[in-house]
C-alpha positions in Angstrom: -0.3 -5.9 -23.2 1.6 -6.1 -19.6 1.5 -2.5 -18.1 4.4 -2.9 -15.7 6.8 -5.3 -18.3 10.3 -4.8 -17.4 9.3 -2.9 -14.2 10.5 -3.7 -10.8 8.4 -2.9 -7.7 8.3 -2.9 -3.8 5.2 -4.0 -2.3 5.3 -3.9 1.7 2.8 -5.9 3.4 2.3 -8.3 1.0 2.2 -11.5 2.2 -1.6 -11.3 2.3 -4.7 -9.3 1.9 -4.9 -6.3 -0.2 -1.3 -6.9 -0.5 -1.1 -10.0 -1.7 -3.8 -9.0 -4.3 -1.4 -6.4 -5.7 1.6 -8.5 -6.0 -0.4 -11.1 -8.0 -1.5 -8.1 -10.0 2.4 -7.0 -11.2 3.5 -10.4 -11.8 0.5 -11.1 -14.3 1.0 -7.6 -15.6 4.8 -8.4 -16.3 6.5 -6.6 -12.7 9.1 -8.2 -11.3 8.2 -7.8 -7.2 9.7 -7.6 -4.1 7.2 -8.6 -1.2 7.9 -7.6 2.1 6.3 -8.9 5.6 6.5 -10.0 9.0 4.4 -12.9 8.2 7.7 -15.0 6.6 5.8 -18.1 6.2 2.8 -16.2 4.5 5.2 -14.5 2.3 7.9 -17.2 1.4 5.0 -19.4 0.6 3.4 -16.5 -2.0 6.9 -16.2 -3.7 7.5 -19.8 -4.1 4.1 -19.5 -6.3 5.2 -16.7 -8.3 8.2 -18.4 -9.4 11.5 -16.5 -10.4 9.4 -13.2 -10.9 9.2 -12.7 -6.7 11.4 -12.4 -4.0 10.3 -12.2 -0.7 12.5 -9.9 2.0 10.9 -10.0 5.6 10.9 -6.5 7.0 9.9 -4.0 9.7 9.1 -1.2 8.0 9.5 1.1 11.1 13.1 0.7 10.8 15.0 2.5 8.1 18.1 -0.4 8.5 14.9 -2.8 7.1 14.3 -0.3 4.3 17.9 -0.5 3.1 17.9 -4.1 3.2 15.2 -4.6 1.1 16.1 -1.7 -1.7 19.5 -3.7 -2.0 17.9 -6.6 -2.4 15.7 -5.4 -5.0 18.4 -3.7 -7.0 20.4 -7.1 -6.9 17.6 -9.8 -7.9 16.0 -7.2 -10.8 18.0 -3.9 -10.9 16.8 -0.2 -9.8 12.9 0.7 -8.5 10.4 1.9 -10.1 7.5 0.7 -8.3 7.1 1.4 -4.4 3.9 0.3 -2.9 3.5 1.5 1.0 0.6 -1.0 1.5 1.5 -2.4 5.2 -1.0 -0.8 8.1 -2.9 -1.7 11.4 -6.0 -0.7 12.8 -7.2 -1.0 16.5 -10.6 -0.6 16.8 -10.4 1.4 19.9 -11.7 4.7 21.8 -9.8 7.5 22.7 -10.8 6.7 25.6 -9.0 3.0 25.7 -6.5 3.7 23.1 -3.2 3.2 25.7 -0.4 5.8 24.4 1.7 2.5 23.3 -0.7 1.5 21.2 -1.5 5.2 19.4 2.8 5.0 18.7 2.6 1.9 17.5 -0.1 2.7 15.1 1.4 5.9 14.3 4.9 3.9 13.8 3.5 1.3 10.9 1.1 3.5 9.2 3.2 6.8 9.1 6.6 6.6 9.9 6.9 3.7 7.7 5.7 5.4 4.5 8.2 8.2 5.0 11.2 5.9 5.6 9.8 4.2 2.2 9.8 7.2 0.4 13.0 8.2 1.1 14.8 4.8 0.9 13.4 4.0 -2.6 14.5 7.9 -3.9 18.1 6.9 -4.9 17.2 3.6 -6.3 14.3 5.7 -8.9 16.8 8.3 -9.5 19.2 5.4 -11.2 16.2 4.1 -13.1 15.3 7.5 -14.4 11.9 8.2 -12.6 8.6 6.1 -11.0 5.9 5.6 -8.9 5.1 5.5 -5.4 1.5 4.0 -4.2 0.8 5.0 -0.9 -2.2 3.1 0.6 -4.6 5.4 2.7 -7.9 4.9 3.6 -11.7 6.1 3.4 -10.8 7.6 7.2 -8.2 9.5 5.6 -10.7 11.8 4.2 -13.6 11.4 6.9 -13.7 10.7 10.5 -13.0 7.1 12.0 -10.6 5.6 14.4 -8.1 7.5 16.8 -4.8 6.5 15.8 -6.1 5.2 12.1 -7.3 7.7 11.0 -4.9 10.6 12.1 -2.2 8.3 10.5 -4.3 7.7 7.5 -4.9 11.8 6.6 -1.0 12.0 7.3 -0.2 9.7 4.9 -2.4 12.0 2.6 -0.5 14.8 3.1 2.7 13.5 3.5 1.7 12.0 -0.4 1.5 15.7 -1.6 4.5 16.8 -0.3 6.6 14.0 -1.3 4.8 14.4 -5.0 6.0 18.5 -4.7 9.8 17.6 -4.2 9.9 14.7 -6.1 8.5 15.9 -9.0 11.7 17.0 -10.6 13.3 13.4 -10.6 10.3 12.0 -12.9 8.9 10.5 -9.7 5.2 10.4 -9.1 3.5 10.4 -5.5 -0.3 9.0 -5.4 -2.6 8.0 -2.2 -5.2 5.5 -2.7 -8.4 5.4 -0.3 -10.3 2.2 -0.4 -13.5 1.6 1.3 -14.8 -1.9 2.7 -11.9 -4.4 1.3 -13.3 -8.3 1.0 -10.3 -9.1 2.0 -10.2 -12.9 5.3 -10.1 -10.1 7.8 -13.8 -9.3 6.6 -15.0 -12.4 5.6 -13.9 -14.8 8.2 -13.1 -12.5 11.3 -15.6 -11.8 14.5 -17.3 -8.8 12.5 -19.1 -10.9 9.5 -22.5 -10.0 10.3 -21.4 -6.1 11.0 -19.9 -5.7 7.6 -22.9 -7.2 5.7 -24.8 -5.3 7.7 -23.1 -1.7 6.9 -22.7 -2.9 3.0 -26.8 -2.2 2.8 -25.5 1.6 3.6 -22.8 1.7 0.9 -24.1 3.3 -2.6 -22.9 0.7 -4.1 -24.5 -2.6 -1.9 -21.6 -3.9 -1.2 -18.2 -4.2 0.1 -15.0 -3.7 -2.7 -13.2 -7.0 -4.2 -9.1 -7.1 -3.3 -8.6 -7.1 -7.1 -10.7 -3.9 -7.8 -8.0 -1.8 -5.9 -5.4 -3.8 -7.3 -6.5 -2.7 -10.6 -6.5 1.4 -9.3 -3.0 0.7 -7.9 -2.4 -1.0 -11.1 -3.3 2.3 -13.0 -0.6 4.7 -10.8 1.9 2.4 -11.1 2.0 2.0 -14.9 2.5 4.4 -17.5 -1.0 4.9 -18.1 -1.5 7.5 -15.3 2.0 9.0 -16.2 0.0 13.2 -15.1 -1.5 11.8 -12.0 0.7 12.9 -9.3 0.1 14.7 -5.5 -3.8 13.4 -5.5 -6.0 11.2 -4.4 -7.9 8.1 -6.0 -10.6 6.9 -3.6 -12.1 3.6 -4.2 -15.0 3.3 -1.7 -18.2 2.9 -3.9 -19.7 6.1 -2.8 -18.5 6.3 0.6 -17.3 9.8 1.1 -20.0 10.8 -1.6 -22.6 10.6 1.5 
């Protein structure tokens, strides 16, 4: 049975990555997506493969103007929302003590601001389909410590996810944050940190790092019907991470 049949959904950030990963999950599961990027080539390319099921908008999402664009776009290709996934984030591995003040806003800008303009774009656009589901993509380090400028942005996303899921309640729209771990996503297993990551996967409970596809399948859950209570919490997804 497709979970999401009939169901049309936003996923920013989705030209690759984690991203990608979920988009590939709607469309087998019956979604009809709309993938947003900066990467245009990345995500053009992704939609051609899709077929008819994807579009492909390329957006900033730190600029509500972008957010507009791509709910009309939405609305015109499939008809109203019901899916929102804020999945598109940076990281700078960085001190505090190196971290420049441009950087921390930038950070702040993509990982926080953009999941509030999400949330309140996609409100209208729910409201005419009679309810849904936004997915906002934490992290680990928005429970425990990590990176300046990640992680403050990553426990703000947590809480900004409750108090969306308070007010939205009401309208038959549910608010979720998901926490992954370790991702084996090309940043991890082709980048300049290889050898670090295998290394720290001895340390997880579980002995290794998370495939793309097992968060797909927890973002999978709070989109469809099948976690239709779940609302205002957290799902973490870091095999026993935060556990320690």
């Amino acid at each position: 049975m497709n979970k999401l049949e009939g169901k049309v959904a936003i996923v920013t950030g989705g030209a690759r990555g984690m991203g990608e990963s979920h988009v590939r999950k709607f469309v087998d599961e019956g979604a009809k997506v709309v993938l947003t990027d900066l990467n245009e080539e990345g995500g053009r390319a992704l939609a051609e493969e899709l077929g008819e099921s994807v579009r492909f908008v390329r957006q900033d999402v730190t600029k509500a103007e972008d957010w507009q664009a791509v709910i009309e776009e939405a609305e015109a290709a499939f008809g109203p929302v019901q899916i929102l996934v804020n999945n598109a984030g940076i990281s700078m591995a960085k001190t505090i003590f190196d971290l420049t003040e441009e950087e921390y806003r930038k950070i702040v800008d993509i990982n926080q601001i953009s999941v509030f303009l999400g949330i309140k774009a996609v409100i209208p656009s729910m409201q005419k389909a009679g309810g849904g589901s936004i997915v906002n993509i934490s992290s680990m380090n928005g429970l425990v410590g990590g990176a300046p400028g990640y992680t403050d942005t990553k426990f703000a996303v947590r809480g900004l996810t409750k108090a969306a899921a308070l007010q939205l309640a009401g309208l038959g729209i549910r608010v979720n944050s998901v926490h992954p771990g370790v991702i084996e996503t090309p940043m991890v297993t082709k980048g300049d940190a290889v050898d670090q990551i295998k290394e720290f996967a001895k340390h997880i409970p579980l002995k290794r790092v998370a495939k793309s596809e097992e968060v797909s399948n927890m973002v999978l859950f709070l989109a469809s019907d099948d976690s239709s209570y779940s609302t205002g919490s957290e799902f973490v997804i870091d095999g026993g991470l935060t556990a320690m």
